[in-house]
C-alpha positions as CSV (number, residue, x, y, z in Angstrom):
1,X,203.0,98.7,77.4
2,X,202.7,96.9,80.6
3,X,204.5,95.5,83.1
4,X,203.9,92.0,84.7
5,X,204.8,90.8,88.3
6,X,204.9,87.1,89.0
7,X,205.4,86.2,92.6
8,X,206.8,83.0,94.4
9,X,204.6,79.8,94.8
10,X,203.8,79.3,98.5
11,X,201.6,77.2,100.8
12,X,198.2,78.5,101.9
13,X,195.1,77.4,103.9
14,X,191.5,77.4,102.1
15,X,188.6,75.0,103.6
16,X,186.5,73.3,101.8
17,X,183.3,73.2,103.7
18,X,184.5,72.7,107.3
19,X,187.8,71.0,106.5
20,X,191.0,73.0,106.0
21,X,192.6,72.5,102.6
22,X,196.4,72.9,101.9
23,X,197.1,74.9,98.5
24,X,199.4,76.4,96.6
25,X,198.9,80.2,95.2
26,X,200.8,82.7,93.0
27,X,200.0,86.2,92.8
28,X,200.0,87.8,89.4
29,X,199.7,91.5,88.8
30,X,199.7,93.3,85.9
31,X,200.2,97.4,85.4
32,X,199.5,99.1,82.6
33,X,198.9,102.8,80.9
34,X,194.9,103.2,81.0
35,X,196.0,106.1,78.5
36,X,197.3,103.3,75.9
37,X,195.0,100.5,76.4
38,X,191.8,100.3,77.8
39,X,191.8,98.3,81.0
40,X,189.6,95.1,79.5
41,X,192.5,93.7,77.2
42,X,194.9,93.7,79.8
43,X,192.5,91.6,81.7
44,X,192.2,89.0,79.3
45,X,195.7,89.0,79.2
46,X,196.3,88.5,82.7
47,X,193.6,85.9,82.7
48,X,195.6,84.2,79.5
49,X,198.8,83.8,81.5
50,X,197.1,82.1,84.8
51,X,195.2,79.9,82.5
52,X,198.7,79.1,80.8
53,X,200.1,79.1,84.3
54,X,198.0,76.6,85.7
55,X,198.7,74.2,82.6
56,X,201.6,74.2,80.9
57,X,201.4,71.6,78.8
58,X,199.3,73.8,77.0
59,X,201.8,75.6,76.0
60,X,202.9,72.8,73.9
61,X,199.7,72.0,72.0
């Protein structure tokens, strides 16, 4: 059993190389019972839903 948080999309600054970059981030965080599952599946999982995050359209394939 876990429990997933999904924060809002906002604006941030990154730089690629020496020019500042406007992007757009989501946290994710995940919490879990290391007494029920062992911390490596619930890091795939976590990595699962930002993939599926970061391209819906997957979802439909």
């Amino acid at each position: 059993m876990g429990i997933l948080g999904v924060n809002r999309i906002r604006d941030e600054l990154a730089w690629d190389g020496n020019t500042p970059v406007k992007q757009q981030r989501m946290m994710l965080s995940l919490t879990w019972d290391h007494r029920a599952i062992d911390g490596a599946p619930a890091a795939a999982f976590l990595g699962t839903v930002r993939d599926l995050l970061e391209a819906p359209y997957r979802l439909l394939i």
